[in-house]
N, C-alpha and C positions, 0 to 999 in steps of 0.2 A: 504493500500500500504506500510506504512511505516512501520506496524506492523509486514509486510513478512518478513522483512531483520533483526529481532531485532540482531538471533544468526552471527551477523555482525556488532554488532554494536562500537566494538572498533574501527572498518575502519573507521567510523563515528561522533564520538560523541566524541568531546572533550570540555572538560570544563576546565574552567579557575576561576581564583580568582581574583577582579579588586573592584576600589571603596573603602572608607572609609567602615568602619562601621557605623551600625545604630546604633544610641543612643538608650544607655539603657528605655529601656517602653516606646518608639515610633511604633505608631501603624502604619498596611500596611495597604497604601490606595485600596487596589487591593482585590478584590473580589477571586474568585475561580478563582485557576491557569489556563491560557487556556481558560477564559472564555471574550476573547475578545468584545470589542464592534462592530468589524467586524461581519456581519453574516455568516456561515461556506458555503463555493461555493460549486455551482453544482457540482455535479460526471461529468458532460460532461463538464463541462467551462474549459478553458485554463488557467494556471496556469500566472499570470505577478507577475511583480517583483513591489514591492513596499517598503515603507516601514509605520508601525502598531506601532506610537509611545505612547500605550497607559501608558507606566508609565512615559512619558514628561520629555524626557531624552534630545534633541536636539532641539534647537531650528529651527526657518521657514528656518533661510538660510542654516545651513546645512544638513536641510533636503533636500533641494532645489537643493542643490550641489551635494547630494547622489544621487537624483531622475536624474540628468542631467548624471549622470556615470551608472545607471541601463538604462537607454535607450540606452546607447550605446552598452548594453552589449547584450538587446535585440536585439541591429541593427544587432551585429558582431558575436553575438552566439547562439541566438534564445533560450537562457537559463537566467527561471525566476528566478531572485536573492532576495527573501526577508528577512527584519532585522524588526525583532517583539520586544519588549519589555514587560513587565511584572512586577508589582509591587512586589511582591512578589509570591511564589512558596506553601506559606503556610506547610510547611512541608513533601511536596513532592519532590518527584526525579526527578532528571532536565529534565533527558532524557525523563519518562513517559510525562513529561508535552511538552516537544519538537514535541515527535512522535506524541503524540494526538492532539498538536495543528496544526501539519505539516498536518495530515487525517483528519482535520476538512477544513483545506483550500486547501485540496484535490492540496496540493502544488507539482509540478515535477520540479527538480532546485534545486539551494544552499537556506537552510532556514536558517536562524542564530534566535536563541532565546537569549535574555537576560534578568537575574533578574537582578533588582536592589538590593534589601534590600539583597537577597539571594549572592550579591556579585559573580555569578557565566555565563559564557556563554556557548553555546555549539551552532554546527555550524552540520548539517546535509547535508546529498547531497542524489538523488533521482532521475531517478531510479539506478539499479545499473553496467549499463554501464556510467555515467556520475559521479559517486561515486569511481570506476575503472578507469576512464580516470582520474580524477582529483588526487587517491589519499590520503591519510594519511598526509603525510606534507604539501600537499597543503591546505589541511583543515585548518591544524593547522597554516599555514601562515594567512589565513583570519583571524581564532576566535585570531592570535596573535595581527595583526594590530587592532583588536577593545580594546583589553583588558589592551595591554601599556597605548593608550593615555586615557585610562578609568582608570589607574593605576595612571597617573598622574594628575588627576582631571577635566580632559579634555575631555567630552560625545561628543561634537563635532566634535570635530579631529578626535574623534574614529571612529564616522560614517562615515566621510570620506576617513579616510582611511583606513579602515576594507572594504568599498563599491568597491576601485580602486583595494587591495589586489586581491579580489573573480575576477576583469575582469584582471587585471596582471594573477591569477592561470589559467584562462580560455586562455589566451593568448601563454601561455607556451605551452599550451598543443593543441594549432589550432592555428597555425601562417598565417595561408595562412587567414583565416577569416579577421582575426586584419585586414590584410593588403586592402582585398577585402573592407573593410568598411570605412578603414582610405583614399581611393582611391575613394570614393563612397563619402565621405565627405567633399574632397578637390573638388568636382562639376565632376569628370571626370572621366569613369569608362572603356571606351572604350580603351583597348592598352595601357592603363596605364602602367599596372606593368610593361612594357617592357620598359619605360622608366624613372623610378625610382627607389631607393631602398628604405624600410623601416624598420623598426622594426629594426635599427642600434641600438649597443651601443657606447658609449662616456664618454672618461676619460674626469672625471673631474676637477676645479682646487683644492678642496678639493683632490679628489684621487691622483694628483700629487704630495698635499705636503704631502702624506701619505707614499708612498713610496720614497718622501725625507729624511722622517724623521726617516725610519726606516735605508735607505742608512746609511745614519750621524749617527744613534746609533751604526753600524757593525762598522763605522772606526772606531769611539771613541773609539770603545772597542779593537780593531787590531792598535791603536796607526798610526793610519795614517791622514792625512789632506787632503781632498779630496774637488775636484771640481764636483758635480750634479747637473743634469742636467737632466728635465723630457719634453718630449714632448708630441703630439699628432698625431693622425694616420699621417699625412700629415707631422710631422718633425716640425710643427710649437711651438715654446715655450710657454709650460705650468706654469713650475717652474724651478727655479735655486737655488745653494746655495752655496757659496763658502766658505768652513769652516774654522777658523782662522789657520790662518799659510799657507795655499794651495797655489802652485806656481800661480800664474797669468798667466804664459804660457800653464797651461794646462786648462784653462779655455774654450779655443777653440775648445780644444780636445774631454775633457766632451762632448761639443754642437756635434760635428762632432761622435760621437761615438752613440748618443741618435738618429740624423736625420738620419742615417745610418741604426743603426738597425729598427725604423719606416716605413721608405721608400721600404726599402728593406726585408721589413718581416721576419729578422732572427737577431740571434744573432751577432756582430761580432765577427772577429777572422779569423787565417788564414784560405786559403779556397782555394780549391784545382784548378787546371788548369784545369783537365778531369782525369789524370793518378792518377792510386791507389795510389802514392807519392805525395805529396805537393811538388811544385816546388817553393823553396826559389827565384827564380829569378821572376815568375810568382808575386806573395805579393810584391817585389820589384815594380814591376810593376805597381803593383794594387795602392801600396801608392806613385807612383808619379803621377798617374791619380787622384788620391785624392788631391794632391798639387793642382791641376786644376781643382776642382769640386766646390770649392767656399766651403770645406764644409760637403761634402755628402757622400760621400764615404770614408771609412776606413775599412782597418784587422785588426785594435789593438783590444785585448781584452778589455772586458770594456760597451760594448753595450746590451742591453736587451732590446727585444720588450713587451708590455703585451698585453696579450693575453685572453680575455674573450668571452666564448660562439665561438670559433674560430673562431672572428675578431680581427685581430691586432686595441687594439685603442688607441694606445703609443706607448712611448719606454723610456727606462732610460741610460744613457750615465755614465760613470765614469771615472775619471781621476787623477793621481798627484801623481800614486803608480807604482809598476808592473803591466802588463797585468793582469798575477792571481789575485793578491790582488783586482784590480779594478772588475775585476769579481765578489771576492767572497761581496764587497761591493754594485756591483749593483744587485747582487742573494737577499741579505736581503731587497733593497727597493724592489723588486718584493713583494717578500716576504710578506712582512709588508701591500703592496697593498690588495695582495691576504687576510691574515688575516684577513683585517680591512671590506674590502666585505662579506667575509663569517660568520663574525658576525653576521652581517643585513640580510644576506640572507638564501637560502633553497632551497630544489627541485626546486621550482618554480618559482626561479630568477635567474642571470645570472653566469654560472658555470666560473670561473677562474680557468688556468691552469698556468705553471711557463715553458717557454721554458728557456734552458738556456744550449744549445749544439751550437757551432755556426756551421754555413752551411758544411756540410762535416767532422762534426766533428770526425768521423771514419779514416777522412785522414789525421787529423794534424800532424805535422812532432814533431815527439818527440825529435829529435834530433837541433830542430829549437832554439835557447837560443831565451826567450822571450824578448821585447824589454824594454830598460832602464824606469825610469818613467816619468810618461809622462804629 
């Protein structure tokens, strides 16, 4: 099976470099590569997920941990995940020894192989509608998540979360599953979905003080003192930070700027009545409704929602400059959000986008002087 697809096998096969090195003239415990102490499954048995720790890489409880996240992944995608290990490779090629051990346990699903001494993984998918759904960087999201904490001296961490990566890749790519199982697993399957959401994301307070801290490096650097101000989808506060010298009275402003754009899923800023013109008395309006909103409502520039996977699950507020300036300072904590995710992330996790037009912004009045600082 695995041997049909080889002229494909870039799609497939990626290997990695992890682990110390062996000491010089230490010999491998491991016999001929492939030649597990498993015996090779029937041509008719169904492939499960396990995991074949024959070069005693991980110990019982993270195996344990591992085996508890391939059942679910059986439950929610009915694709067999296994992580084999291998003392050494003996001076063969990762992939021969991957494919041949993959057609020995006549495996259909994600296979992951890994040497030890050989320092090397490589991560197979099979057949190849499930190698096509999943993907090139999804692969390489799994062989990544084993290979860092394998990088860092940590077998353990690696399997688990090399294990959660392969059911995160498969989730990406069958949402409705996740949900069917996650719904199946809270006791209640009936009418469920109709009265839940899942599979949300959520800023976190890490992510909040990320796009704090990138806010505060824009001002520094534009010589301004600014009040930020980060929340969460609901307006509720996540982080603050009022940088030395920032007025105190725009402190409120920041908050009112951040729960604004949150609540109301868009940037602030002025924002039109209905007519192709922006009606300056309409914004008048708008910010004394705001006088009596506790809060909530504002046009000043300055407000930014974030936005990942298109759910709003924040917002960042700025204040203590011009409208503009506070913009282009709450643009860079976006910013700086968005960067510090896309680090961590890939195809296969959750895409950030930067809105930063506020409502209508086709209509703003150019002729509008923007307002004092605030």
């Amino acid at each position: 099976m695995f041997a049909s697809i080889r002229p494909s096998l870039l799609a497939l096969v990626v290997p990695a470099l992890f682990l110390s090195p062996v000491a010089e003239g230490q010999e491998a415990s491991f016999g001929t590569p492939g030649a597990s102490r498993r015996p090779a499954r029937p041509p008719e048995a169904d492939s499960t997920s396990e995991v074949i720790d024959d070069a005693g890489m991980f110990s019982r409880e993270a195996t344990r941990k591992a085996k508890d996240t391939l059942a679910r992944i059986d439950r929610a995608y009915k694709v067999a995940v296994t992580v084999e290990t291998v003392d050494s490779l003996r001076g063969q090629e990762l992939e021969e020894v991957a494919i041949r051990r993959a057609e020995q346990l006549n495996h259909k699903g994600i296979f992951i192989l890994i040497a030890r001494q050989d320092k090397k993984a490589e991560a197979l998918a099979s057949p190849k509608s499930l190698r096509d759904e999943l993907g090139r960087p999804r692969l390489h999201a799994i062989r990544d998540a084993f290979t860092a904490e394998f990088r860092r001296g940590d077998p353990d961490e690696g399997l688990v979360k090399g294990v959660q990566a392969a059911f995160n890749a498969l989730a990406s790519v069958r949402p409705d599953a996740a949900r069917e199982v996650a719904v199946s697993e809270g006791g209640s399957s009936v009418g469920a979905s109709a009265l839940v959401l899942r599979g949300q994301v959520r800023l976190t307070s890490a992510g909040a003080r990320k796009a704090i801290a990138g806010a505060e490096a824009k001002a520094t650097e534009l010589k301004l003192k600014s009040n930020i101000t980060v929340v969460d989808d609901g307006g509720l506060l996540l982080a603050f930070t009022r940088m030395d010298g920032a007025r105190p009275a725009s402190i409120s402003t920041s908050q009112t700027k951040a729960v604004s754009a949150a609540t109301f899923r868009v940037p602030t800023g002025p924002v039109s009545s209905g007519n192709k013109e922006n009606d300056p008395f309409f914004n008048l309006a708008l910010e004394a409704a705001a006088s009596v909103s506790e809060g909530k409502i504002t046009s000043l520039l300055g407000g930014l929602p974030i936005v990942v996977d298109g759910q709003v699950i924040g917002a960042i507020g700025v204040a203590g400059s011009s409208g503009e300036q506070d913009l282009e300072v709450a643009k860079a904590g976006v910013a700086a959000f968005v960067a510090g995710l896309t680090e961590s992330t890939d195809e296969a996790k959750p895409k950030p986008v930067i809105v930063d037009k506020p409502a209508s912004t086709s209509d703003r009045p150019k002729e509008v002087a923007e307002p004092a600082p605030q």
